[in-house]
C-alpha positions as CSV (number, residue, x, y, z in Angstrom):
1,X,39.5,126.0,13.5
2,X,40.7,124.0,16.7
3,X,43.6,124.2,18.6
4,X,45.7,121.1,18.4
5,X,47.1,119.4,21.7
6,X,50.8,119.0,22.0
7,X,50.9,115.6,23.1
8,X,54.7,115.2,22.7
9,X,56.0,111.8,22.4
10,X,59.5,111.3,21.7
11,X,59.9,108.3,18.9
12,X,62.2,106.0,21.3
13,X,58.7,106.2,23.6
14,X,57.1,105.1,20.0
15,X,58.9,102.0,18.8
16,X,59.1,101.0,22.8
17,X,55.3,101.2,23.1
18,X,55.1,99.6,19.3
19,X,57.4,96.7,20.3
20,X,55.7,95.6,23.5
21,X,52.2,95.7,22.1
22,X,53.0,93.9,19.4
23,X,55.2,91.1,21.4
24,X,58.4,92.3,19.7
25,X,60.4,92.0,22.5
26,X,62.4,88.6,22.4
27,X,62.9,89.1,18.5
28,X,64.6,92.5,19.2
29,X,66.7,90.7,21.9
30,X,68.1,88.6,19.8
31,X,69.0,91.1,17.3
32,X,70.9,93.0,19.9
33,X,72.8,90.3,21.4
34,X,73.9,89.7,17.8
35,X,74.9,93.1,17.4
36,X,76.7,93.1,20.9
37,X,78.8,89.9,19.8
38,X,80.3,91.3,17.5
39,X,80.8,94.6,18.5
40,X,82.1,93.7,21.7
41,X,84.6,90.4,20.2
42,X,85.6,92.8,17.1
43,X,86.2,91.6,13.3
44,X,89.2,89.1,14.3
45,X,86.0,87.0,16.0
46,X,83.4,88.4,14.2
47,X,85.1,86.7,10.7
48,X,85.0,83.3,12.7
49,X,81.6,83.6,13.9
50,X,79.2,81.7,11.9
51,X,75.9,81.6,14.5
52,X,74.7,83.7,17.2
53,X,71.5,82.5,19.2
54,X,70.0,83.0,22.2
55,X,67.9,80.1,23.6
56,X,66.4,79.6,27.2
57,X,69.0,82.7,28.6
58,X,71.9,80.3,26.9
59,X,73.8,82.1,24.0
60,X,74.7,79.4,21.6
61,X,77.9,80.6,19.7
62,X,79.1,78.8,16.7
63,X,82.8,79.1,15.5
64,X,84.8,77.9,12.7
65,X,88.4,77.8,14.9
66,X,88.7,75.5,17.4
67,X,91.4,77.6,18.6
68,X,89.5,80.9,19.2
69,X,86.9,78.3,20.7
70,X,89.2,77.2,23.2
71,X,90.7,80.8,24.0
72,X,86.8,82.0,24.6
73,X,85.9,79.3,26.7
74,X,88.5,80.6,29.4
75,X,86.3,84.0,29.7
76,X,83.0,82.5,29.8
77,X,81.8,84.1,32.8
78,X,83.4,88.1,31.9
79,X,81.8,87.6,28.6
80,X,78.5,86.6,29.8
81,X,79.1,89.6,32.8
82,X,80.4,92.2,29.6
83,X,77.3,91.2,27.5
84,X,74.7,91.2,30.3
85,X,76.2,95.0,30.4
86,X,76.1,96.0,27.2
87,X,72.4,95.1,26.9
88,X,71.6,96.5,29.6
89,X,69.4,93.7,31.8
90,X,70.5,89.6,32.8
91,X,69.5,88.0,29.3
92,X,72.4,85.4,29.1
93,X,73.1,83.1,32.0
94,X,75.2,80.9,29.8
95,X,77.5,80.9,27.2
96,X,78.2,77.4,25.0
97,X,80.8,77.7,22.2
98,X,80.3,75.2,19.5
């Protein structure tokens, strides 16, 4: 019988190796700036949210309150800096509300 070698390799290593061979990577952006929206905005945005995209480094945001649309578009730039954060890497250079 022979002796198996313990090539460890932790499953995050996996689905990382997985996702760039397979050119995964911009589809599994977009699901985690959609995650991060709403996280980060919690359920009093997240009910008015309708959209969440990512195009070019522009996240395209679409609301049903005009109101909420106006009070986000005062934080642009600190929600583009909190979401660039939470990612983890400079995906989003702008924010449009629509």
């Amino acid at each position: 019988m022979s002796k198996r070698e313990n090539d460890s390799v932790s499953v995050k290593d996996l689905m990382q190796l997985f996702i760039t061979e397979n050119n995964l990577s911009k589809g599994m952006q977009k699901i985690k700036i959609e995650e991060t929206w709403h996280k980060m905005m919690g359920p009093g945005v997240a009910t008015h949210t309708t959209s969440v995209k990512l195009q070019n480094k522009t996240l395209i945001i679409q609301l049903t309150s005009s109101v909420l649309r106006e009070e986000l578009s005062y934080g642009k730039e600190k929600i583009i800096k909190m979401m660039n954060e939470e990612v983890g890497e400079e995906v989003i250079q702008k924010l449009m509300l629509v």
